[in-house]
C-alpha positions in Angstrom: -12.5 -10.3 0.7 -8.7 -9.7 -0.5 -8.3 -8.6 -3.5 -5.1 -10.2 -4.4 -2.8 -13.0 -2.7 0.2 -12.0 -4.0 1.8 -8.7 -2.4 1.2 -5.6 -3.8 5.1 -4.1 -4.8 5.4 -0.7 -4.1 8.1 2.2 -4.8 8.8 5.8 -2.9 7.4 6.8 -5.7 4.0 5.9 -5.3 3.9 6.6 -1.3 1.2 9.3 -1.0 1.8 11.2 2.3 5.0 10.3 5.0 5.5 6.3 4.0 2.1 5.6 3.5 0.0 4.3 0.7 -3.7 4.4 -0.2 -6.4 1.7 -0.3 -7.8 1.3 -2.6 -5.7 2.3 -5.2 -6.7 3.9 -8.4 -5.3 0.9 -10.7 -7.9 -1.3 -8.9 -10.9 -2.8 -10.6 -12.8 -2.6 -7.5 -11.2 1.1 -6.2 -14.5 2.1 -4.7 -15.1 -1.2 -3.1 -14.1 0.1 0.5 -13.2 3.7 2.2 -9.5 4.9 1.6 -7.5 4.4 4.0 -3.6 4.7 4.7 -1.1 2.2 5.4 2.3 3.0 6.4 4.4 0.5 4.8 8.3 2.1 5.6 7.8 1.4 9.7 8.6 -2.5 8.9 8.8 -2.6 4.9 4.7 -4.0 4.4 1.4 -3.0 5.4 -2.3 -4.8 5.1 -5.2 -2.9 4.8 -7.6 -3.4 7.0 -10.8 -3.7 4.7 -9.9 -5.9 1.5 -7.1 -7.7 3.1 -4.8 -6.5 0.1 -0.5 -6.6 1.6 1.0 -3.7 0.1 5.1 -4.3 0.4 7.8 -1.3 -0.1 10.2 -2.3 -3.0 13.4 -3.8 -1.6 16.0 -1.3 -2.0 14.3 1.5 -2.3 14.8 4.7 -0.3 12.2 6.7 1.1 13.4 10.5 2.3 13.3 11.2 5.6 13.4 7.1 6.8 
């Protein structure tokens, strides 16, 4: 059930704890459609939640502090 097929771009800006991001995400039709979880996407630049499917992907060139 993936929500999109297309990666999910994603700036140090919107990380929401230590290079993670949420799923779902507020700009979501479906954001209650699954529990949050976390996916660290700084370790190798992408993450894919485990529920939806959904491939959330760190901006190239963007610096995270601390990584």
């Amino acid at each position: 059930m993936s929500t999109s097929t297309m990666p999910i771009e994603v700036t140090a800006q919107d990380l929401q704890g230590p290079g993670v991001v949420a799923c779902p995400n507020p700009k979501m039709s479906l954001w209650s459609n699954h529990p949050k979880v976390y996916i660290d996407v700084v370790a190798t630049g992408e993450g894919k939640c485990p529920y939806c499917g959904s491939v959330y992907k760190l901006k190239a060139g963007e610096k995270v502090h601390g990584h």
